[in-house]
C-alpha positions in Angstrom: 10.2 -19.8 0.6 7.2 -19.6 -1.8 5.3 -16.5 -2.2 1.5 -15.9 -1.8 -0.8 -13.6 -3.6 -0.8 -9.9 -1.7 -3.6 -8.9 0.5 -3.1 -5.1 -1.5 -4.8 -5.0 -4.8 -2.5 -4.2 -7.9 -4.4 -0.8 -7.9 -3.3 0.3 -4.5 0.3 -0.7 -4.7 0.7 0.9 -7.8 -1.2 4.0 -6.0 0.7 3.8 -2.9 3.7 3.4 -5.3 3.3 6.6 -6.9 3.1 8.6 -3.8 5.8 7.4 -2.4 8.0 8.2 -5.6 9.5 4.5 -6.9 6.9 3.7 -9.3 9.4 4.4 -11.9 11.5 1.5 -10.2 8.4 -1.0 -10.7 7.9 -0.2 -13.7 11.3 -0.6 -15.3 12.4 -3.8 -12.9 8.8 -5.0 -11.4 8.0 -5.3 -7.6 11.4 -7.1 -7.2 13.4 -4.5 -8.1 12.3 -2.4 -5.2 14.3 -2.2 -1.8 12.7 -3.5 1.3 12.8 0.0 2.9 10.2 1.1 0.1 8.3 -2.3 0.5 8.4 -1.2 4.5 7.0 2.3 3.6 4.3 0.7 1.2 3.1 -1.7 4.2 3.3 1.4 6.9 1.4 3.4 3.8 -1.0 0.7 4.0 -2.0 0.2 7.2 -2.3 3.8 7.4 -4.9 4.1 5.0 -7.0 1.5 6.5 -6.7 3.1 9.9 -7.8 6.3 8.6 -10.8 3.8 6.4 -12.0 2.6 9.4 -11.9 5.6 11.9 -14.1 7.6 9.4 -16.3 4.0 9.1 -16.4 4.1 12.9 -17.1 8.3 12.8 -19.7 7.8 10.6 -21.9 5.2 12.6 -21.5 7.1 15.7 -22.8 10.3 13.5 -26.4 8.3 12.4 
């Protein structure tokens, strides 16, 4: 199976990384070396930011 280039920046995964405490991991063994639950978490992460993105988008339209 071939891989494709992320929808996530570099920026926010390393970001999302960090708070969610396996940077350390990707930085010694690269985004390989991290298990698929943190990989899950980082998606969930993900989508939870852009929830949040576009509520306060959506908040701020109604407020103008």
């Amino acid at each position: 199976m071939a891989r494709r280039n992320g929808v996530m920046s570099s920026r926010l995964k390393e970001e999302i990384a960090k708070e969610l405490g396996f940077y350390d991991v990707v930085e010694r063994e690269g985004w390989g070396g991290i298990r698929a639950r943190d990989a899950g978490n980082m998606v969930k992460r993900a989508i939870e930011m852009a929830e949040q993105s576009l509520a306060e988008q959506a908040n701020q339209n109604t407020n103008q």
